[in-house]
C-alpha angles and dihedrals in degrees: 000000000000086000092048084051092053091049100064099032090059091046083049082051093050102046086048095062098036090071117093130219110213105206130177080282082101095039108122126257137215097262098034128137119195120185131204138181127194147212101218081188110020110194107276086235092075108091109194083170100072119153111285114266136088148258094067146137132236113192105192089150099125093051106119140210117269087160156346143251151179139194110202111194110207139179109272102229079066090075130101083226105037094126103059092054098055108188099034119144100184141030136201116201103197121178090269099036158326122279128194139216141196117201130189132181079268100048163314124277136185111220101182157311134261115188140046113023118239099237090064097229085137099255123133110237134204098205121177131192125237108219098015107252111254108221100164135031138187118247109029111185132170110275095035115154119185129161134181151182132216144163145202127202117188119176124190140163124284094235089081088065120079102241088221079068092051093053092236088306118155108231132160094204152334132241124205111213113201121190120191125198125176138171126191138186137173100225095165159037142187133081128330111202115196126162110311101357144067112205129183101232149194109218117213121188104208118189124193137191119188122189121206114198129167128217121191123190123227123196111263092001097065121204119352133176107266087217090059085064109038108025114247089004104303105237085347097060089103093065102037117075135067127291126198120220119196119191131169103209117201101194120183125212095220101041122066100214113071104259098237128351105202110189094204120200105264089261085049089235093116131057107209106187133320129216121213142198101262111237092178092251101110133076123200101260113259119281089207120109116224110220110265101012123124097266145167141209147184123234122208105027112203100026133182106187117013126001122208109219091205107203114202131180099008114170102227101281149121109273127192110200103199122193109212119189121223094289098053100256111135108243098184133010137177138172123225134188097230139184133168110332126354142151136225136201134201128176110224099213091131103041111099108211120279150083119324138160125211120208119196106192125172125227097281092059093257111153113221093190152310134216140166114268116205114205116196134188135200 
């Protein structure tokens, strides 16, 4: 009996210390670099959503690299648009903006955007959020459950806004709401392996839904929903709406770059892409096409209206050809019946200009081949 006690004391003892504490030891700093690379297509046999519980192991080693990032953390007078985030403490300066941060001993915080708006209509934008977004907190334990709201409200003038997409309407300008919600909850705990590293780790399940909604403003009537006036949105009702956003986080108390970031399908059957913590270990895979192989290619690159996806050597399968922007989110998707050699085309009206990659991969999870797409606009 004693020895069964100790036993179990002793695997009490264990479990205890196994689990880590993440702390604002790995908050950002102003002069970080933290570098990322990214499976645009991991193999459909890595499971990041695992039950909840502790003490396991996530062996994401054979993901490979589609693609690279890097996140420079910089001072914020440094900014085109310091002055109008008093109180920042970092900056963030993307392809499309800059973006600020406050940070306390507690947490960091986003506290807006100034750039590119997110609607694409080609407008720079200055968006704040209301309250700042919190994406990291000190301390992070096993069993942490934390939820928000935010908004974001961006007006800018209707000039920016073909008239044929307002239906003749008279309008002085338009307003973008944006309303954040986010869970989040730390379900698990053990080691997360990825190309050239083991890590103990502390997994989160963050959920987001993000709600897109337009406001236009009439003369004498002031701002009114645009879905009031055309049902679902009118030619805007692909962009209004919420979207839900699953990740599984596996955050270190030691790195500063999460571990490994999966985006999982809304019923978590599906692992979209993952980010991981770049070691330095992985290359792109080869854009070049062996004779003979199953293979896929853009034409043209760069395009500016329409791009042809051209498909040569398929075995006879069902292929999904997913587009990522340059932070790996996929921004279209579509599944073909495909068999020896066949084209696709896609018109690119709704791509802003900029990066992509395209993946075609078959129903085993096979990837055929991804490349860099350039979009370009006049």
């Amino acid at each position: 009996m004693k020895r069964m006690l100790l036993a179990v004391f002793s695997a009490l003892c264990f479990g205890a210390s196994a689990q880590i504490t993440i702390t604002n030891a790995v908050f950002p700093t102003v002069g970080d670099t933290l570098r990322f690379a990214t499976d645009l297509a991991p193999n459909n046999t890595i499971n990041p959503a695992t039950p909840p519980g502790g003490s396991q192991t996530w062996d994401f080693a054979a993901l490979s690299a589609s693609q690279f990032s890097q996140i420079i953390y910089k001072a914020p007078n440094t900014g085109t648009f310091a002055s109008s985030f008093p109180g920042a403490e970092l900056l963030v300066d993307g392809e499309t903006g800059e973006t600020y941060f406050n940070t306390t001993n507690a947490k960091v915080e986003v506290m807006g955007y100034a750039g590119g708006d997110p609607a694409n209509f080609g407008v720079q934008v200055l968006a704040k959020f209301a309250p700042p977004v919190i994406v990291q907190r000190n301390p992070v334990n096993f069993f942490d459950i934390n939820s928000g709201t935010s908004n974001l409200n961006i007006p800018f003038s209707a000039d920016a806004i073909p008239d044929s997409l307002l239906g003749g309407i008279n309008i002085d300008s338009l307003r973008v709401r944006i309303k954040t919600d986010r869970i989040e909850a730390v379900d698990g705990w053990g080691n997360c392996s990825i190309p050239g590293g083991t890590y103990p780790v502390l997994r989160q399940k963050r959920t987001e839904y993000t709600t897109t909604n337009l406001d236009v403003k009439v003369p004498f009537l002031g701002w009114i929903d645009l879905s009031s006036i055309f049902p679902g949105g009118g030619q805007f009702g692909d962009f209004l709406g919420t979207d839900t956003t699953i990740t599984y986080r596996f955050l270190s108390g030691t790195e500063k770059e999460e571990i490994a970031v999966a985006t999982m399908s809304n019923d978590l059957s599906l692992v979209e892409n993952i980010r991981f913590k770049d070691n330095k270990v992985t290359a792109v895979e080869d854009a070049t096409d062996a004779p003979g192989s199953a293979a896929i290619q853009a034409f043209p690159n760069p395009a500016i209206e329409w791009v042809r996806f051209d498909c040569k050597n398929l075995p006879t399968d069902w292929y999904t050809l997913k587009i990522f922007n340059i932070v790996g989110k996929v921004v279209w998707v579509n599944g073909y019946e495909l068999s020896g050699n066949k084209s696709i085309r896609l018109e690119l009206q709704n791509f802003k200009k900029g990066t992509y990659l395209y993946s075609l991969v078959d129903s085993k999870g096979n990837v055929v081949g991804t490349k860099r797409l350039v979009v370009v606009k006049p």
